[in-house]
C-alpha positions in Angstrom: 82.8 -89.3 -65.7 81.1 -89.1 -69.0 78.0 -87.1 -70.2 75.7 -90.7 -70.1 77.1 -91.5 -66.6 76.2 -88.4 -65.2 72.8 -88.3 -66.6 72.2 -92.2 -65.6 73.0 -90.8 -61.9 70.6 -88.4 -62.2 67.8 -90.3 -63.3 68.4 -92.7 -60.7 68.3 -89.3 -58.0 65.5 -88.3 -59.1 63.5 -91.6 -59.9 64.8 -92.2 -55.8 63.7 -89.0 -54.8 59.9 -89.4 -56.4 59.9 -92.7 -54.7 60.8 -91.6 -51.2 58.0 -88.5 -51.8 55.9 -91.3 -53.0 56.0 -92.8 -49.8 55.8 -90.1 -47.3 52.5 -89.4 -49.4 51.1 -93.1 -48.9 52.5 -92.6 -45.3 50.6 -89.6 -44.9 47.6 -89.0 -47.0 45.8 -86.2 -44.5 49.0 -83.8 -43.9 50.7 -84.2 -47.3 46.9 -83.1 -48.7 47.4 -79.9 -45.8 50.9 -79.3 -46.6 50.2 -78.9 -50.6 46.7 -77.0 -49.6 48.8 -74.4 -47.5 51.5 -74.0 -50.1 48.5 -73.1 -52.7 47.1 -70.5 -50.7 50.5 -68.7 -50.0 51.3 -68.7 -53.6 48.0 -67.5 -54.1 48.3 -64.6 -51.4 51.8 -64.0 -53.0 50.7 -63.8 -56.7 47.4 -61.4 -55.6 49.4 -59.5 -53.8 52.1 -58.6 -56.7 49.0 -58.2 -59.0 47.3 -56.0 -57.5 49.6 -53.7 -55.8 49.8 -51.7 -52.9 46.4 -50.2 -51.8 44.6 -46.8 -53.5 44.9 -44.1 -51.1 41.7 -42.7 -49.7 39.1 -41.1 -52.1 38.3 -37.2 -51.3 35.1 -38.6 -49.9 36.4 -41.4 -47.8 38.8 -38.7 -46.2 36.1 -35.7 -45.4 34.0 -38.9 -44.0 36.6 -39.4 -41.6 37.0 -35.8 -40.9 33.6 -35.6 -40.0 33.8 -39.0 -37.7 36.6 -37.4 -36.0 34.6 -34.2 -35.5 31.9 -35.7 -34.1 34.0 -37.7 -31.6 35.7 -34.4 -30.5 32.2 -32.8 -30.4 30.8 -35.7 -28.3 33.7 -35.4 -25.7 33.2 -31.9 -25.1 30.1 -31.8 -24.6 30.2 -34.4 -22.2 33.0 -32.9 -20.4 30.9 -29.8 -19.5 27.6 -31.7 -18.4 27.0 -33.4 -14.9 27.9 -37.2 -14.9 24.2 -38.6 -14.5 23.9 -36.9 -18.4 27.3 -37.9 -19.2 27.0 -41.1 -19.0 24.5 -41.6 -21.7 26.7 -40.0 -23.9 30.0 -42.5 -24.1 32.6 -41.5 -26.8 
């Protein structure tokens, strides 16, 4: 086989191929429209996520904020672990 005959094949694949993805389209206007929509939004997730990079680690502040949120659950449960149930109650950890 020759260069032309080869590239004559090809355009013949490939003017089938569009043809047959030509139909399925015409076929199925509402799913082809989902299918391409849900392609677009992984790309997108895929792209933001290789732009942006993995996530900052917590700020000084953020952590002592959680710290203190910690604390105060600690705190909460102790205290009601020590007082009788009818106060104990009203303070749910």
């Amino acid at each position: 086989m020759n260069t032309e005959q080869l590239k004559s094949q090809a355009t013949k694949s490939v003017a089938s191929a569009q043809e047959k993805t030509a139909g399925v389209v015409c076929d199925y206007p509402m799913s082809s429209v989902l299918v391409v929509f849900g392609i677009g939004i992984l790309a997108g997730v895929a792209l933001g996520s290789l732009v942006l990079g993995p996530p900052a680690p917590p700020t000084l502040g953020r952590r002592t904020e959680l710290a203190a949120e910690q604390l105060g659950r600690q705190m909460l449960g102790a205290i009601a672990g020590v007082l009788p149930a009818s106060l104990a109650k009203h303070i749910a950890v």
